[in-house]
Residue, then its C-alpha position, 0 to 999 in steps of 0.5 A: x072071129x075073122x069077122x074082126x079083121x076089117x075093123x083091126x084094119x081100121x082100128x086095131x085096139x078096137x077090132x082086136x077088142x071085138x076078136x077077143x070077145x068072139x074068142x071068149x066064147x065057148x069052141x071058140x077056139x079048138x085044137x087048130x086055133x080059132x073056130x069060123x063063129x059062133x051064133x050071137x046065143x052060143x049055142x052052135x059054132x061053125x067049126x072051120x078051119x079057113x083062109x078067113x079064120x086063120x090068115x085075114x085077122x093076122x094079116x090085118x094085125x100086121x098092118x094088112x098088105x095094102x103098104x105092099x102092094x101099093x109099092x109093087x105097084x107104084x115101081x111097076x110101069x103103065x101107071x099100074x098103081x093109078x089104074x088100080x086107085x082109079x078102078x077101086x074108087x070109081x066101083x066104090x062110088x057107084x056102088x056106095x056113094x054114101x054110106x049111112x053111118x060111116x060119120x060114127x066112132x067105133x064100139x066096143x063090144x058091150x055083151x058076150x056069147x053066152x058060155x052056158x050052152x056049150x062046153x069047151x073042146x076036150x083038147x082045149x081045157 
């Protein structure tokens, strides 16, 4: 489910609706918290335990640190906070300069991951 994390940044109540749904289905969640994913017919899991499953989806639940780094920067002398602007959006532009689609709303999930196929970690019933 850490794949929600970018839209819980961008849209919190639709990202989280999306991490929710990953979670629902079956291993999705096991005795140290949320798997890594599972594929979109359930029938396997990737049961890591990672940075990206664990820290990415509660940060950016928190709002992300962008609000913090932004202010170490900004107080940091040379002009650092303008730099790294500068920097990130002259790479994004070369490699992006338009991005298909980017004009539409956010979707909320419209199907679940089958719940058939697999059964439910033993310590998680």
């Amino acid at each position: 489910p850490y794949g929600a994390f970018p839209t819980v940044l961008a849209n919190a109540s639709v990202g989280i609706a999306w991490y929710h749904n990953m979670l629902l289905g079956r291993k999705m969640q096991g005795p140290y918290g949320s798997t890594e994913g599972a594929n979109v017919n359930g029938t396997e899991i990737s049961p890591l335990v990672s940075w990206d499953t664990k820290q990415l989806t509660v940060l950016a639940m928190l709002g992300g640190a962008g609000s913090s780094v932004g202010k170490y920067l900004k107080r940091e002398p040379g002009m650092k906070y303008q730099r790294f602007f500068d920097v990130i959006q002259r790479e994004y532009e070369l490699k992006f300069p338009r991005i298909s689609g980017e004009d539409l709303g956010y979707k909320l999930p419209q199907v679940q991951i089958p719940t058939t196929h697999l059964k439910d970690f033993s310590a998680c019933n």
